[in-house]
Every structure is written in structure tokens, then in C-alpha cells.
mmCIF file of the N, C-alpha and C atoms, coordinates in Angstrom:
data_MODEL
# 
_entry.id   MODEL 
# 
loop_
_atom_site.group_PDB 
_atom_site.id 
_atom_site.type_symbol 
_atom_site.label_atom_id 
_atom_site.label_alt_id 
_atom_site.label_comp_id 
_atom_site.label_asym_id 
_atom_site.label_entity_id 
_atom_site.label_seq_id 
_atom_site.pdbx_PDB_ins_code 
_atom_site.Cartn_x 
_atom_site.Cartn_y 
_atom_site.Cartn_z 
_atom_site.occupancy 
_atom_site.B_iso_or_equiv 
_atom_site.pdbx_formal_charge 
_atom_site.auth_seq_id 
_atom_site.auth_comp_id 
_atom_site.auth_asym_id 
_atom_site.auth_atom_id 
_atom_site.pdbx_PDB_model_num 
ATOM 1   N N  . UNK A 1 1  ? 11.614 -16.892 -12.509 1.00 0.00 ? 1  UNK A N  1 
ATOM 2   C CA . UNK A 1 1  ? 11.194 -15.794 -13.351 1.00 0.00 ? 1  UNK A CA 1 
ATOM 3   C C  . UNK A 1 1  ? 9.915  -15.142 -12.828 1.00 0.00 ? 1  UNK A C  1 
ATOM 4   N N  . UNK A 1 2  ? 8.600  -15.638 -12.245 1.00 0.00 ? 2  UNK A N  1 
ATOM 5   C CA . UNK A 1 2  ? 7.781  -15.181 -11.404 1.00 0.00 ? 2  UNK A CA 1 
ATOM 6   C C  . UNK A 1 2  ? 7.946  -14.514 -10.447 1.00 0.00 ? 2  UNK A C  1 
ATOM 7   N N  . UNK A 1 3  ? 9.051  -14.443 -9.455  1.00 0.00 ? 3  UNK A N  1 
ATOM 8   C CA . UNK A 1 3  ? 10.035 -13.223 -8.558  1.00 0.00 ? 3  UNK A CA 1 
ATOM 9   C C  . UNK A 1 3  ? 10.200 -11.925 -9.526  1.00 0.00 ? 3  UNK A C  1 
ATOM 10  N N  . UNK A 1 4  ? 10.631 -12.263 -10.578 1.00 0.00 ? 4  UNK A N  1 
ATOM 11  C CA . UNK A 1 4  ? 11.432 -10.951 -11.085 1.00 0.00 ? 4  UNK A CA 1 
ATOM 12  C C  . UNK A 1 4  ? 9.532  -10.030 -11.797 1.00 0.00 ? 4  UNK A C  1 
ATOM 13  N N  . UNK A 1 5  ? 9.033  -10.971 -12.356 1.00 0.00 ? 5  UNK A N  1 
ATOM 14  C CA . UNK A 1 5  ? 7.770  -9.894  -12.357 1.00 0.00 ? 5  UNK A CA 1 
ATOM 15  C C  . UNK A 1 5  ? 6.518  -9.959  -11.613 1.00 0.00 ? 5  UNK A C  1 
ATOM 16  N N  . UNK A 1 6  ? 6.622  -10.420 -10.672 1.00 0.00 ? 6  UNK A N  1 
ATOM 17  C CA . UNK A 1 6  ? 5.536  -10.713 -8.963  1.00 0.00 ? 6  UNK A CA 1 
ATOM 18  C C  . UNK A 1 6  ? 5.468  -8.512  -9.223  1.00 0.00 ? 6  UNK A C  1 
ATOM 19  N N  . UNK A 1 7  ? 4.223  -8.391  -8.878  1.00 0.00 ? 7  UNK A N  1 
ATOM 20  C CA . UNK A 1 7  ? 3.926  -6.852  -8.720  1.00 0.00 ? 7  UNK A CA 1 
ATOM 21  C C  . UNK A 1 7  ? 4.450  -6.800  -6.834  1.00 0.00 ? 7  UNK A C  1 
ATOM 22  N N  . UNK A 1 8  ? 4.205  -7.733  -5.966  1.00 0.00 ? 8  UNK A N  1 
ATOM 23  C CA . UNK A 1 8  ? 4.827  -7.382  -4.600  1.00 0.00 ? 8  UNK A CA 1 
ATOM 24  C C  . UNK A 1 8  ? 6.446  -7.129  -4.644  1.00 0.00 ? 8  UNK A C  1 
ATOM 25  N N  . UNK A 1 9  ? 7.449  -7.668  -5.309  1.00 0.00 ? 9  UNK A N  1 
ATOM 26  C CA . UNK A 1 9  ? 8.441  -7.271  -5.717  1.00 0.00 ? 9  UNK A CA 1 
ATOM 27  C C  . UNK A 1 9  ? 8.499  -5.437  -6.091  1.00 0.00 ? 9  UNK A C  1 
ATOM 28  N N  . UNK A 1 10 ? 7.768  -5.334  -7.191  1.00 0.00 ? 10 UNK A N  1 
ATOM 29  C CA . UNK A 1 10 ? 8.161  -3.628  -7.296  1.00 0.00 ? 10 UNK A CA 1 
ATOM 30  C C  . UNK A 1 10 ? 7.234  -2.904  -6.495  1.00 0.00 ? 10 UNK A C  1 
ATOM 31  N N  . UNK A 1 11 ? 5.821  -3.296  -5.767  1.00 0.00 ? 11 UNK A N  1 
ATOM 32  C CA . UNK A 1 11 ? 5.528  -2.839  -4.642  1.00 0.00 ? 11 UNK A CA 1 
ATOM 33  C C  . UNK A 1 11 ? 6.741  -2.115  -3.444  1.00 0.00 ? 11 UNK A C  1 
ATOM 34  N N  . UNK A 1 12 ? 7.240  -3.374  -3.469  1.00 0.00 ? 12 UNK A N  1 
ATOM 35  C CA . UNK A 1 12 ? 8.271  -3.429  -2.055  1.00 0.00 ? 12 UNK A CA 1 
ATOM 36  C C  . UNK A 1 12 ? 9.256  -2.416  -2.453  1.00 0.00 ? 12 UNK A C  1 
ATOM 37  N N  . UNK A 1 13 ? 9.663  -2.316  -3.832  1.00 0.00 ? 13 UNK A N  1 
ATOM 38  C CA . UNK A 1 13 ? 10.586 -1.286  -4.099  1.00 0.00 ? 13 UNK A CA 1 
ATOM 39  C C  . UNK A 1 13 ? 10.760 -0.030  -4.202  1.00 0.00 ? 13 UNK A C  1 
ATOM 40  N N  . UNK A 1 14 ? 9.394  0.119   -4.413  1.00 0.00 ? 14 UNK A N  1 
ATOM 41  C CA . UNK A 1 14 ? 8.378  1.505   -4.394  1.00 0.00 ? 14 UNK A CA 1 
ATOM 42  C C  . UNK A 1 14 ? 8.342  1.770   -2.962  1.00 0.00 ? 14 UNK A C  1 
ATOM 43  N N  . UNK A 1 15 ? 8.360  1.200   -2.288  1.00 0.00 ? 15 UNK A N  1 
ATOM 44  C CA . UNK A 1 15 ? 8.133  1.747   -0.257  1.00 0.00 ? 15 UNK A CA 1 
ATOM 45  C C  . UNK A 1 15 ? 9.157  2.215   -0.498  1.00 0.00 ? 15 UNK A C  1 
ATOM 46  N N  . UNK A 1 16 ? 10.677 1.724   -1.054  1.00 0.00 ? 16 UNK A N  1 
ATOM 47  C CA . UNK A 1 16 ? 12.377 1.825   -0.374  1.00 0.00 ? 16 UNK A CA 1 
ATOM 48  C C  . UNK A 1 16 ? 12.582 2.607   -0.897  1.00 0.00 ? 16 UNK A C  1 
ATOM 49  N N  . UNK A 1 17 ? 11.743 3.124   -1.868  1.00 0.00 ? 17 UNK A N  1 
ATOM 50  C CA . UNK A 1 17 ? 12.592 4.606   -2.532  1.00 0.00 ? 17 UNK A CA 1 
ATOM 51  C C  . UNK A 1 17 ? 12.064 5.476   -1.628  1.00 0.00 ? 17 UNK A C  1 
ATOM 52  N N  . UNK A 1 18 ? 10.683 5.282   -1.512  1.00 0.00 ? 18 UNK A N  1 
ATOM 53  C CA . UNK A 1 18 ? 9.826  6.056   -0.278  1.00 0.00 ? 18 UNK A CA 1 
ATOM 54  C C  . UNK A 1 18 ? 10.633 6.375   0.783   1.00 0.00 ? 18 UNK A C  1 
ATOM 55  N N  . UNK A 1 19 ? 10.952 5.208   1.495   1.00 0.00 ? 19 UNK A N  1 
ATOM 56  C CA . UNK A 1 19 ? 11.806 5.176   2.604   1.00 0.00 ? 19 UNK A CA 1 
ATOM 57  C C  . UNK A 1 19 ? 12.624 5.807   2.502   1.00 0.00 ? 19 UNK A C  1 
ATOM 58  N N  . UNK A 1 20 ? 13.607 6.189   1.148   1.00 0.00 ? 20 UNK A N  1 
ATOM 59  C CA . UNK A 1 20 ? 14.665 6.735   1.349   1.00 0.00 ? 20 UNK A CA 1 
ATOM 60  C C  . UNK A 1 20 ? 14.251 7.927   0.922   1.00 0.00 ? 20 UNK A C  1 
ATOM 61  N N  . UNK A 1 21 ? 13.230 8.679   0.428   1.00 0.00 ? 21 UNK A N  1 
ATOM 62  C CA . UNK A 1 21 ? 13.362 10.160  -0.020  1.00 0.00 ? 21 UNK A CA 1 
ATOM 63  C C  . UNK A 1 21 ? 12.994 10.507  1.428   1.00 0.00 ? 21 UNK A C  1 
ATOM 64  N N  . UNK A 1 22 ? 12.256 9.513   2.418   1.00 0.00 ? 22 UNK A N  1 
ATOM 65  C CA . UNK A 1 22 ? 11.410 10.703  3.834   1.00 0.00 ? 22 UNK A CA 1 
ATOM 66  C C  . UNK A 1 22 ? 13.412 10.291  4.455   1.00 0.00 ? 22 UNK A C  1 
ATOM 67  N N  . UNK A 1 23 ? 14.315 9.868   4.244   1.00 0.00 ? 23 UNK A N  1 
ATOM 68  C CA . UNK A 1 23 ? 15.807 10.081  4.877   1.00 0.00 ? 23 UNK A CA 1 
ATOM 69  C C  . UNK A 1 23 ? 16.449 11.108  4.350   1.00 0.00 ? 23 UNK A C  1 
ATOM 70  N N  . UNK A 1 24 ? 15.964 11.510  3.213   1.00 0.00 ? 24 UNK A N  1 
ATOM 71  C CA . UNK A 1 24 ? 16.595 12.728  2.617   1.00 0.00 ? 24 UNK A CA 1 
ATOM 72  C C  . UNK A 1 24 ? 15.914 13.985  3.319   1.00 0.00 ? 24 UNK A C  1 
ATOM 73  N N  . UNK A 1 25 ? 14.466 13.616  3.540   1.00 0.00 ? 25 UNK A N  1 
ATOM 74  C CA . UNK A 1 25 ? 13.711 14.622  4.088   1.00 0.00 ? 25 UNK A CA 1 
ATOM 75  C C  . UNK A 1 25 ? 13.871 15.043  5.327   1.00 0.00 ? 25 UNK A C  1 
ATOM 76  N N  . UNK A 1 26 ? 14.371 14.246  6.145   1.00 0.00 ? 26 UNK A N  1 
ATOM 77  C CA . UNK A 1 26 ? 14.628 14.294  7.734   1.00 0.00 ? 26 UNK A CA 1 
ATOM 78  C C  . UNK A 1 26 ? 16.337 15.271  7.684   1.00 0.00 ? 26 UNK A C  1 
ATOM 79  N N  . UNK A 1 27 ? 17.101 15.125  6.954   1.00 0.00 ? 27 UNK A N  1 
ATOM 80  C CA . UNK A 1 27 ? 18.356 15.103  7.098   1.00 0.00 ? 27 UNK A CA 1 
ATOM 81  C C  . UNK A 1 27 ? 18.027 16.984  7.276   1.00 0.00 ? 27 UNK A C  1 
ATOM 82  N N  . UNK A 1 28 ? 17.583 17.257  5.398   1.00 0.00 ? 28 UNK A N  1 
ATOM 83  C CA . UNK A 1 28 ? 16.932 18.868  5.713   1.00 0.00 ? 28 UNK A CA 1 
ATOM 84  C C  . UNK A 1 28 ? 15.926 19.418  6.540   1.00 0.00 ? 28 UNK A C  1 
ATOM 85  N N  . UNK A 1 29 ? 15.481 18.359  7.760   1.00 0.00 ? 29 UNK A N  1 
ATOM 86  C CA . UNK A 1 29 ? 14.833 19.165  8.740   1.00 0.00 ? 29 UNK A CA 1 
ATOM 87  C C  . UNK A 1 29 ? 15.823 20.051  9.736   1.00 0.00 ? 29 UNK A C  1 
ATOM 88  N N  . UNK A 1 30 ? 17.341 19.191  9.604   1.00 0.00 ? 30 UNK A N  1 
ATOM 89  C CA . UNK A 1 30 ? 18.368 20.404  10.811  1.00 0.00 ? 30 UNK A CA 1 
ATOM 90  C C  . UNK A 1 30 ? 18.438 21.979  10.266  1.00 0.00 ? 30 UNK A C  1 
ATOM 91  N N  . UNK A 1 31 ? 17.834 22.167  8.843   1.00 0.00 ? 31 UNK A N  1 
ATOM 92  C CA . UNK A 1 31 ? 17.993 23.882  8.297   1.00 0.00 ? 31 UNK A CA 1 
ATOM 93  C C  . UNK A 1 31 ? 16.368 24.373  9.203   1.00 0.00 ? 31 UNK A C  1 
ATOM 94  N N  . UNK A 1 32 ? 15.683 23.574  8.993   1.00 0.00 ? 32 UNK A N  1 
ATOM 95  C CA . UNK A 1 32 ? 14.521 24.183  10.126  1.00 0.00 ? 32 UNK A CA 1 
ATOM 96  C C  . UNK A 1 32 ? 14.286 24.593  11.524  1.00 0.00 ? 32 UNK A C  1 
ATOM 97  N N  . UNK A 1 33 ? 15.089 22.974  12.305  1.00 0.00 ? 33 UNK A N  1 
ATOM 98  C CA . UNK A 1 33 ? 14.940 23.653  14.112  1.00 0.00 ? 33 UNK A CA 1 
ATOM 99  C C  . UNK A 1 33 ? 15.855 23.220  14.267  1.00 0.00 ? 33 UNK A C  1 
ATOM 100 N N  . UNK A 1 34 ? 17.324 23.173  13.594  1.00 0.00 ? 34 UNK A N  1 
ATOM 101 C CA . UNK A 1 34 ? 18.259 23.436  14.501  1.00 0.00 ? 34 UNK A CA 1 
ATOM 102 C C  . UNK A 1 34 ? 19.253 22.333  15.198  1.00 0.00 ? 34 UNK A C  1 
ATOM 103 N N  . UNK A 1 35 ? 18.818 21.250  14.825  1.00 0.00 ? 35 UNK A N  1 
ATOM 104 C CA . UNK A 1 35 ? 19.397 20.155  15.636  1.00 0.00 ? 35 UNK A CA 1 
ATOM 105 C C  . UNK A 1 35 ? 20.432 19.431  15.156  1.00 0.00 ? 35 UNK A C  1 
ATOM 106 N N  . UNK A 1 36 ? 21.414 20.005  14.383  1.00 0.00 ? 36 UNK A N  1 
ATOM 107 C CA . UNK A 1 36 ? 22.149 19.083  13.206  1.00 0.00 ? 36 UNK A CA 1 
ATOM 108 C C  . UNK A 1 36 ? 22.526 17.793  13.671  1.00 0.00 ? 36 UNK A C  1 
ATOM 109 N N  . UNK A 1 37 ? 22.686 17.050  14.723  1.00 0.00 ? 37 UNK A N  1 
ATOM 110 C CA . UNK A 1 37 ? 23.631 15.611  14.902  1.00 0.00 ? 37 UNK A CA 1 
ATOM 111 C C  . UNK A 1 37 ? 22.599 14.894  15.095  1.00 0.00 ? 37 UNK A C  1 
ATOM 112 N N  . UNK A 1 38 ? 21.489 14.905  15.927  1.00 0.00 ? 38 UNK A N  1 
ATOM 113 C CA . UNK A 1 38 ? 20.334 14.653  15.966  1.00 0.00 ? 38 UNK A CA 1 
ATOM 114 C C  . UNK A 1 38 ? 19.527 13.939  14.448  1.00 0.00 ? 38 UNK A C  1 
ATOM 115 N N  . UNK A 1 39 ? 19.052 15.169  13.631  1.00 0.00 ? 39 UNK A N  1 
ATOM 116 C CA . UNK A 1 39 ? 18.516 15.022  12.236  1.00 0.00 ? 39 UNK A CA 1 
ATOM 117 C C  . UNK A 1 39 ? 19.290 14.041  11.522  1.00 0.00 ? 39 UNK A C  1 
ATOM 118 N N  . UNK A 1 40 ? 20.819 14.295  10.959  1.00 0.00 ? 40 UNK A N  1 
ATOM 119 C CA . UNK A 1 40 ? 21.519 13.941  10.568  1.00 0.00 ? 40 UNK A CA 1 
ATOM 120 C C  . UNK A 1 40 ? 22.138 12.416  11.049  1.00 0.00 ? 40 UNK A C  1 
ATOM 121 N N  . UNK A 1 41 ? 21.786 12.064  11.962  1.00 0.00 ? 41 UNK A N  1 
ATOM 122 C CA . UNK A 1 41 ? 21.683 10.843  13.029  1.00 0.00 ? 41 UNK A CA 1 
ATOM 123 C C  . UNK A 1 41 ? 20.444 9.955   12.450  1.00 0.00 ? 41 UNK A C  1 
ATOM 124 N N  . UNK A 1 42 ? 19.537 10.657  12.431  1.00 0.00 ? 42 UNK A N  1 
ATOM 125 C CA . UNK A 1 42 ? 17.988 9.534   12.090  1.00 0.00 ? 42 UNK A CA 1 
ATOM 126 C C  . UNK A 1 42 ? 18.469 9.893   10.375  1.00 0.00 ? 42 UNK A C  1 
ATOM 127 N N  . UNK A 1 43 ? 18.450 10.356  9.847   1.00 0.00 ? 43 UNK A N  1 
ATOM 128 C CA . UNK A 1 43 ? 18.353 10.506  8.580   1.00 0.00 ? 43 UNK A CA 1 
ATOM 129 C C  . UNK A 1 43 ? 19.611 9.197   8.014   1.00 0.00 ? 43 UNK A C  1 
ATOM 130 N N  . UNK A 1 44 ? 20.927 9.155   8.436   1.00 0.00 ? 44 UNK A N  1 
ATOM 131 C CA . UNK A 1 44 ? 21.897 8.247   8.127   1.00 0.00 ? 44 UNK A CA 1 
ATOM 132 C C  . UNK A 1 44 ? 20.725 6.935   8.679   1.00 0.00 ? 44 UNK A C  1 
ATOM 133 N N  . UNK A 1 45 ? 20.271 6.529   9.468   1.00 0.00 ? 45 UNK A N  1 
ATOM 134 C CA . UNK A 1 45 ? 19.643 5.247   10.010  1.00 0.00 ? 45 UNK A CA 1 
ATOM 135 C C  . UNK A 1 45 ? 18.597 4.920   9.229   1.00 0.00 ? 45 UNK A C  1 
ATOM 136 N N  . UNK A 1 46 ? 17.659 6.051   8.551   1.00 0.00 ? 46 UNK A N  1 
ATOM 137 C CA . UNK A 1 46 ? 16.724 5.979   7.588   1.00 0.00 ? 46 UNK A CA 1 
ATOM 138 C C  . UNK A 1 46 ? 17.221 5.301   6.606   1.00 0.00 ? 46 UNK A C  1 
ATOM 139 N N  . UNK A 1 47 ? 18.067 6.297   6.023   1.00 0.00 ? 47 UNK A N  1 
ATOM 140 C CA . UNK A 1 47 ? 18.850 6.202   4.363   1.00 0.00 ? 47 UNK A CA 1 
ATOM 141 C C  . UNK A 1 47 ? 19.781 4.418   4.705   1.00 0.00 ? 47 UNK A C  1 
ATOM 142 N N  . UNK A 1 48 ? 20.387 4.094   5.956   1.00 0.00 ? 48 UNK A N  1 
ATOM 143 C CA . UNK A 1 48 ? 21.006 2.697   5.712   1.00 0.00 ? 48 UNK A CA 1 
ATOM 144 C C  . UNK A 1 48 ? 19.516 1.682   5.742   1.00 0.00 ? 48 UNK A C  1 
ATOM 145 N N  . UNK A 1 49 ? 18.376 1.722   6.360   1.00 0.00 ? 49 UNK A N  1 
ATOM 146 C CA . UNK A 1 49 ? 17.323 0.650   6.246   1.00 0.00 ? 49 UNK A CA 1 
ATOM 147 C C  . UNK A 1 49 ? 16.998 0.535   4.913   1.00 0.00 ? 49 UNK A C  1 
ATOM 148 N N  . UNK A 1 50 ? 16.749 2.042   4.700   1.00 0.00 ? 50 UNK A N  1 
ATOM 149 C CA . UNK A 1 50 ? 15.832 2.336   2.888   1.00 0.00 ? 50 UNK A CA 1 
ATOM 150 C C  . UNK A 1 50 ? 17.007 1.307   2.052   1.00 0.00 ? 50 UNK A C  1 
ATOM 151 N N  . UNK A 1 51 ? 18.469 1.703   1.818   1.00 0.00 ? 51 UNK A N  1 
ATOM 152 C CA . UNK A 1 51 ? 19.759 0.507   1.115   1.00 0.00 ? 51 UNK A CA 1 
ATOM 153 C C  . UNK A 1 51 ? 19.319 -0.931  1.241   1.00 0.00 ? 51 UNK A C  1 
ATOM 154 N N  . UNK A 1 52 ? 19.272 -1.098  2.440   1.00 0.00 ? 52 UNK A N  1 
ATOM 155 C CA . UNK A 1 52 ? 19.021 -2.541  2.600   1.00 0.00 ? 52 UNK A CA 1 
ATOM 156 C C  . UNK A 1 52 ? 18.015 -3.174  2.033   1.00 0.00 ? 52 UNK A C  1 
ATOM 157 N N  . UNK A 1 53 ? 17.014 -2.429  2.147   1.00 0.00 ? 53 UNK A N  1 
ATOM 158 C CA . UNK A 1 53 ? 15.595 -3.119  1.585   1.00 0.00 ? 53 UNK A CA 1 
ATOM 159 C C  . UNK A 1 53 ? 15.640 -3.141  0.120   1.00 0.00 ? 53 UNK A C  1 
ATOM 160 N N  . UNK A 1 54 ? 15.953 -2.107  -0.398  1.00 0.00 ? 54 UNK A N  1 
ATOM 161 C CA . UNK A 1 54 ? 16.266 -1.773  -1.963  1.00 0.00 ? 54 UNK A CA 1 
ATOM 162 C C  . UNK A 1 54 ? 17.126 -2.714  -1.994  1.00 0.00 ? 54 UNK A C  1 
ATOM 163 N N  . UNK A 1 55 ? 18.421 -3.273  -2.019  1.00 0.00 ? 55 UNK A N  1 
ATOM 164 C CA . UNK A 1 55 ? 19.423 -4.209  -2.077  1.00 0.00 ? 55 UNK A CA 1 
ATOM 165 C C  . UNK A 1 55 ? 18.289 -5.753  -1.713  1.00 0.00 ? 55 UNK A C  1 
ATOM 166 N N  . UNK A 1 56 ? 17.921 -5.646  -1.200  1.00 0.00 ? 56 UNK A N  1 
ATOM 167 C CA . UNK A 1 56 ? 17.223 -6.740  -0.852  1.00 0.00 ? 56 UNK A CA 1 
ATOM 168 C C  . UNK A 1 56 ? 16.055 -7.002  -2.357  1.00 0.00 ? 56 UNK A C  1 
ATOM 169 N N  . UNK A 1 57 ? 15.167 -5.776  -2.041  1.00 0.00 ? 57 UNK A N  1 
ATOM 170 C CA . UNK A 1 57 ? 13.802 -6.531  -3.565  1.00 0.00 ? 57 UNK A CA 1 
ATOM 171 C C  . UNK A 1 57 ? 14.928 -6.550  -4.952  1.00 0.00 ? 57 UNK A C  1 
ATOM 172 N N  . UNK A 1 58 ? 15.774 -5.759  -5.451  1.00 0.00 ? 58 UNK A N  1 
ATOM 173 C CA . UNK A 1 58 ? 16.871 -5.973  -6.439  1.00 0.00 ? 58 UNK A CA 1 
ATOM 174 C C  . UNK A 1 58 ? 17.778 -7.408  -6.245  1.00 0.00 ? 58 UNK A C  1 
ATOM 175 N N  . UNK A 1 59 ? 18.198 -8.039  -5.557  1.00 0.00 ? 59 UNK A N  1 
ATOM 176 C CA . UNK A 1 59 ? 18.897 -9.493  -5.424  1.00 0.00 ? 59 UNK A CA 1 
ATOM 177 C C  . UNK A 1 59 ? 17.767 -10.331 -5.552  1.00 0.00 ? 59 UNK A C  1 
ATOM 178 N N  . UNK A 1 60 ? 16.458 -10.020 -5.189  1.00 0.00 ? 60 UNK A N  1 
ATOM 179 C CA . UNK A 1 60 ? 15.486 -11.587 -4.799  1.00 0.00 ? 60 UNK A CA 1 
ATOM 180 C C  . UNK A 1 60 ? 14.966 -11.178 -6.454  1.00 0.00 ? 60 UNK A C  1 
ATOM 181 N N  . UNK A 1 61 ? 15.076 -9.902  -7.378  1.00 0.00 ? 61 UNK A N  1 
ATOM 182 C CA . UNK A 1 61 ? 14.866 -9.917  -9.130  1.00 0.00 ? 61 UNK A CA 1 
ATOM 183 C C  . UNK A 1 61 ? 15.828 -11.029 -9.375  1.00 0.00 ? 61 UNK A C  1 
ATOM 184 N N  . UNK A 1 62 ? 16.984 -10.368 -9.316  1.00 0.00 ? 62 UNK A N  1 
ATOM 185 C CA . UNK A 1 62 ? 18.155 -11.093 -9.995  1.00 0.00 ? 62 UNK A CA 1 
ATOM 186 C C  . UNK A 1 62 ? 18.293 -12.249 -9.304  1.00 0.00 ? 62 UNK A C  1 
ATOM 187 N N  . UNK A 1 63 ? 18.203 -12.847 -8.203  1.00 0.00 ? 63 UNK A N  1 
ATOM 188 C CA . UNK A 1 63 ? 18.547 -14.259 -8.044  1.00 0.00 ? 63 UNK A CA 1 
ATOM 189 C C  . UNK A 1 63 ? 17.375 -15.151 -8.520  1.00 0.00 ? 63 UNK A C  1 
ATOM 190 N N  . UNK A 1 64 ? 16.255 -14.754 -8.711  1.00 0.00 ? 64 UNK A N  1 
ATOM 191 C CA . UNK A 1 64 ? 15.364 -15.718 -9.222  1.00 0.00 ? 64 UNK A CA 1 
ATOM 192 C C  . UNK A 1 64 ? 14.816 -16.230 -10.464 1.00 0.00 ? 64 UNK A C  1 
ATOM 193 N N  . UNK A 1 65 ? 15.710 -15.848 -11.168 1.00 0.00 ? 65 UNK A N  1 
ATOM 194 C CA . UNK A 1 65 ? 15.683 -16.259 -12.866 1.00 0.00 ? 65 UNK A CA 1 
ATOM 195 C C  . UNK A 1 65 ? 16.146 -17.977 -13.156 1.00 0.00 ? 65 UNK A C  1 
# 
């Protein structure tokens, strides 16, 4: 039960949303210069790390009760 309310827990969760809005942010940089497979390339690699980590601080809540 100390996992599920540890403040480094929603710290960590707070980066992964982070993480994932700058993957949303990268994706709409191809309307700026142009590079669609490129942008759209780092932005999918962003947005799958940002999942993982989020999937990750959400299981170590719930498995530690």
C-alpha cells in the first residue's frame, strides 16, 4: 500500500504524460518543415516509450496493495 501512495510513483507518472504530450508535439512538427515519415517516425517511438512507462508506474499502483 506504500507503492500505491509513494509521491515518486505519481512523480514518475507526471514525466509519462509529459513524455507523451512532447510525442504528440513532435508528430505536429511535419505541418511545420515538412518531413512527414521522419516526424511521424520519432513521434510513434516517443508515444510507444511514454505507454510503457505509464503502463509501468500504473501496474507497480495496482500490484502493490
Amino acid at each position: 500500500m506504500e507503492q500505491a501512495n509513494a509521491i515518486s510513483t505519481y512523480m514518475f507518472l507526471a514525466v509519462t504524460v509529459m513524455v507523451g504530450l512532447a510525442g504528440v508535439f513532435v508528430r505536429f512538427l511535419d505541418e511545420i518543415w515538412g518531413h512527414g515519415f521522419l516526424f511521424t517516425s520519432i513521434s510513434n517511438v516517443i508515444l510507444i516509450i511514454g505507454t510503457i512507462m505509464a503502463l509501468k508506474a500504473v501496474f507497480s499502483i495496482l500490484g502493490k496493495q
